[in-house]
Residue, then its C-alpha position, 0 to 999 in steps of 0.5 A: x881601076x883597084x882602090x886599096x884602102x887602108x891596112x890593105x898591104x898589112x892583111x896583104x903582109x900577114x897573108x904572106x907570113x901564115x903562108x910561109x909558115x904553112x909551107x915551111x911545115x912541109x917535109x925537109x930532109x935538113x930538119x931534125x925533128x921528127x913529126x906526129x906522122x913520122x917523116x922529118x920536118x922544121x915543126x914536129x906538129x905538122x899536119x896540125x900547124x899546117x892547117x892553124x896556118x892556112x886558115x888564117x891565111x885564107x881568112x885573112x886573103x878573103x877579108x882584105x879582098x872582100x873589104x879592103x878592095x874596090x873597084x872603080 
């Protein structure tokens, strides 16, 4: 049986948020802002911020697994 111990679904949450983020970072022909390596995307530092975000996201992903869960 999983334990969840407290601030489990906030690391869960801020997982989720660094991850939208990193995917809305993909190509989009409805975005009007060109980026460092030239095609169309919703941010213009795009292969950076992709990477600031999932960073993050792993980290985050790790600490709650790691920390955060334990098993009965």
């Amino acid at each position: 049986m999983k334990i969840r111990k407290k601030g489990y679904w906030l690391l869960f949450i801020l997982t989720l948020v660094f991850t939208l983020a990193a995917l809305s970072t993909i190509p989009s022909e409805s975005a009007s802002k060109l980026c460092l390596i030239g095609y169309k995307a919703h941010c213009t530092y795009t292969p950076i911020s992709t990477i600031i975000c999932i960073i993050p996201a792993g980290v985050t992903c790790f600490i709650r697994k790691r920390f955060f869960l334990s098993y009965k």
